[in-house]
C-alpha positions as CSV (number, residue, x, y, z in Angstrom):
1,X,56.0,8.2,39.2
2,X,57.6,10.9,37.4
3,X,55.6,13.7,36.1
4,X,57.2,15.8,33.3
5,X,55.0,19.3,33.6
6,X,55.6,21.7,30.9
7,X,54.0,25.5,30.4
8,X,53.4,26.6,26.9
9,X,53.0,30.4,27.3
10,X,52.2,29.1,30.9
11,X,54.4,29.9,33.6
12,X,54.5,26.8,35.8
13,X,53.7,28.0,39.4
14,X,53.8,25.5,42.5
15,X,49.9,26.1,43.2
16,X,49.5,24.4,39.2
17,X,51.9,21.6,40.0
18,X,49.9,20.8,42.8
19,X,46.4,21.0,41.2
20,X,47.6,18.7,38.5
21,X,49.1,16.3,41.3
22,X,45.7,16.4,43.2
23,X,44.4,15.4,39.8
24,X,46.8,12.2,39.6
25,X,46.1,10.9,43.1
26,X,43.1,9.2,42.3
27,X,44.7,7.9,38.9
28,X,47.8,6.2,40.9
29,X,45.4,4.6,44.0
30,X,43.5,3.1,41.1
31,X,46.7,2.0,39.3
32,X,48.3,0.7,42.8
33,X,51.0,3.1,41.8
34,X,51.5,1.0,38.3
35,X,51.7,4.9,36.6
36,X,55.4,4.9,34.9
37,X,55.2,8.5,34.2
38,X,52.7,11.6,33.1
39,X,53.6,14.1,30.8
40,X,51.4,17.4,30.5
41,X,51.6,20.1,28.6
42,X,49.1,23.5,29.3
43,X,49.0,25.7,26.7
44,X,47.2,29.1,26.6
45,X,46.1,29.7,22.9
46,X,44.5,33.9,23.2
47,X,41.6,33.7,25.6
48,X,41.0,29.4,25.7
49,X,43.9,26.7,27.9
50,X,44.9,23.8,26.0
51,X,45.7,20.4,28.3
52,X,47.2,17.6,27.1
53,X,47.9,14.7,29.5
54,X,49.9,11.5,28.4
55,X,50.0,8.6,30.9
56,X,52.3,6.2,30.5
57,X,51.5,2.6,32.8
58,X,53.2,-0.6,33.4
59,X,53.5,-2.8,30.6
60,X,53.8,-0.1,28.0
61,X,49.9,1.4,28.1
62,X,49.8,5.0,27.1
63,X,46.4,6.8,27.9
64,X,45.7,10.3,26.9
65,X,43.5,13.1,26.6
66,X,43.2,16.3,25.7
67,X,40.9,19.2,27.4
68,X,39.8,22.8,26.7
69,X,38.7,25.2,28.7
70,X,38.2,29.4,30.0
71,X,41.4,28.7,32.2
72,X,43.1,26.3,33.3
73,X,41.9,24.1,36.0
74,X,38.6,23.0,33.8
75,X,41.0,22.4,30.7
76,X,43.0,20.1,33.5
77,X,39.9,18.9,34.7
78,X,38.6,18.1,31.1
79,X,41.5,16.3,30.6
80,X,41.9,14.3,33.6
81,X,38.2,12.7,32.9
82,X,39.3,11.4,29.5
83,X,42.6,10.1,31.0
84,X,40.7,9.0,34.2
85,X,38.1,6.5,32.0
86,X,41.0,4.9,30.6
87,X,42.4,4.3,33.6
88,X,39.4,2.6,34.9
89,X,39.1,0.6,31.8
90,X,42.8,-0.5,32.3
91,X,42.5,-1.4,35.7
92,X,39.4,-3.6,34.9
93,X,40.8,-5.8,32.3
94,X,43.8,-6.0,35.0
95,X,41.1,-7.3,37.6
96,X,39.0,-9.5,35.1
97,X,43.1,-11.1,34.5
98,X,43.7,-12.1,37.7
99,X,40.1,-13.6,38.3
100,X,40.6,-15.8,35.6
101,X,44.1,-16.9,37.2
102,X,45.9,-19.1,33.8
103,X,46.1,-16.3,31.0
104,X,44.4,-17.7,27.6
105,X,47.4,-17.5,26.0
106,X,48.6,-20.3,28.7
107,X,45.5,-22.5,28.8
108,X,45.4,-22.6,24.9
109,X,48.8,-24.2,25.2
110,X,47.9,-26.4,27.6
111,X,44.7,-28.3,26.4
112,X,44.5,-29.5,22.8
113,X,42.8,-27.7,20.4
114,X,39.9,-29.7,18.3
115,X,40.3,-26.8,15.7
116,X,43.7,-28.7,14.5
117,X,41.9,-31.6,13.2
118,X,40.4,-30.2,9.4
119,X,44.5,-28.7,9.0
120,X,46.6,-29.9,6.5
121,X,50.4,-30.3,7.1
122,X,52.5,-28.3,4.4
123,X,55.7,-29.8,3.2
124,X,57.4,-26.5,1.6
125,X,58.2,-23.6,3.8
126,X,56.2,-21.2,1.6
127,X,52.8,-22.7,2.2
128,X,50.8,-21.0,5.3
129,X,48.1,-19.1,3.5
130,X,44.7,-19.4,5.0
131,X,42.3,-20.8,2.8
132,X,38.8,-19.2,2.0
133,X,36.9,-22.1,3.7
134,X,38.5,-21.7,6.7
135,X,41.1,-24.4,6.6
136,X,44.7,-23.8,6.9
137,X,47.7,-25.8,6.6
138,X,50.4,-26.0,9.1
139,X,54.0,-25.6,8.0
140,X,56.8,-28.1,9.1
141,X,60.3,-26.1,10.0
142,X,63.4,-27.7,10.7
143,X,65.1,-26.4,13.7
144,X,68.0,-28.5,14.0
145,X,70.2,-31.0,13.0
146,X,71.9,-33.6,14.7
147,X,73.7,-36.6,13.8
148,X,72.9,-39.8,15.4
149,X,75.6,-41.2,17.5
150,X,75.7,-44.7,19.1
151,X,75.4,-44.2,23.1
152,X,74.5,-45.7,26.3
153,X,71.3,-45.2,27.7
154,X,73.0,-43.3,30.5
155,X,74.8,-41.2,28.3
156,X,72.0,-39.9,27.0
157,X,70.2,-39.3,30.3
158,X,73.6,-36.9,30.9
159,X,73.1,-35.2,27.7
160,X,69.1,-34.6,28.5
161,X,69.0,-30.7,29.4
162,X,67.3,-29.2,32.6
163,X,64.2,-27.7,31.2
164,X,61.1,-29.0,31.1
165,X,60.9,-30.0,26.6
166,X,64.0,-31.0,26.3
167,X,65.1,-34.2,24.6
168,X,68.1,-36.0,23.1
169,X,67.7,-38.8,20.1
170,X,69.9,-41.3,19.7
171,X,71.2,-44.5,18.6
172,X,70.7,-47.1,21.0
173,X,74.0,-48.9,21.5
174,X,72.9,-52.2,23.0
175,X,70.5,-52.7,20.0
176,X,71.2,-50.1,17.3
177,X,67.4,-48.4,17.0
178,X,66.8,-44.6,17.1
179,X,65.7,-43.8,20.6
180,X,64.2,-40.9,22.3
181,X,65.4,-39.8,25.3
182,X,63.0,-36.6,26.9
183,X,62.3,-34.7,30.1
184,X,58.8,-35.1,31.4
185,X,56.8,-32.1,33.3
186,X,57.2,-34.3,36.2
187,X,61.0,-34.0,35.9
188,X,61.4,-37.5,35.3
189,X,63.2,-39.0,32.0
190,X,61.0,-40.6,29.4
191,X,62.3,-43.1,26.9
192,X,61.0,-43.9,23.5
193,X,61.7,-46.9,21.4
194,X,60.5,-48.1,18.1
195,X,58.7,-51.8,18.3
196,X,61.5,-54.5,17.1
């Protein structure tokens, strides 16, 4: 962790570092030393202390808060409550992730989704408004293309790439049909071909 400590009209003793550390012990044992980096900045405006702490977490979370006070371990201490409640907010949703074990972005993927059923398939690029009743039309884009050349069946398995979605089409030379040549999860090939 890397704390960045700066002293607006403030000079910056050892005892302050420390007190501002102490404060950031809890903050990293609840983090499991996740923290990236904490900025703070003390600044003594006439008679009040100004603290501003910035904490910057794995996976680009910033939490901060800001805290007033007579001097300046309260304004710290004001500060570090703020910063310290969105810590344990962070560390939560971390927890309630891991308990759940497949992300929803990941099970979505996996399982279909009934939802697709009322959509309507656009055929121009330009047409992915949502409708007001809640039906929205999918757009088709054309990623590639290829042309079709005549090849073996075995040709094609060579041409089939390593990762898992990847397919080759092709004509069939022993009876010129389009055929579909495509990795399966199991890391097998899979073969399609139209009905003669």
């Amino acid at each position: 962790m890397r704390l960045e400590l700066t002293g607006r009209h403030v000079p910056i003793t050892p005892t302050l570092r420390t007190l501002v550390e102490q404060r950031l012990a809890r903050m990293t044992r609840l983090l499991n030393d996740s923290i990236v980096s904490v900025q703070v900045v003390i600044t003594r405006e006439k008679t009040r202390h100004h603290v501003e702490m910035t904490l910057h977490a794995r996976g680009d979370h910033f939490l901060h808060g800001e805290g007033t006070g007579p001097d300046v371990p309260r304004a710290l201490a004001a500060a570090a409550v703020k910063v310290e409640h969105q810590v344990q907010k962070l560390k939560s949703r971390w927890t309630e992730g891991k308990r759940k074990g497949v992300s929803a972005a990941k099970a979505g993927s996996a399982a279909p989704r009934p939802e697709r059923a009322g959509r309507r398939v656009a055929t121009t690029a330009s047409t992915i408004a949502a409708g007001g009743d809640g039906d929205r039309q999918v757009r088709i884009i054309r990623a590639r293309r290829t042309a079709m050349k005549p090849m073996a069946i075995e040709d094609a398995a060579l041409d089939v790439g390593t990762g898992e979605g990847a397919f080759v089409v092709f004509r069939n030379a022993a009876n010129d049909s389009v055929t579909v040549l495509f990795r399966r999860p199991d890391g097998h090939l899979g073969l399609i071909e139209p009905d003669a």
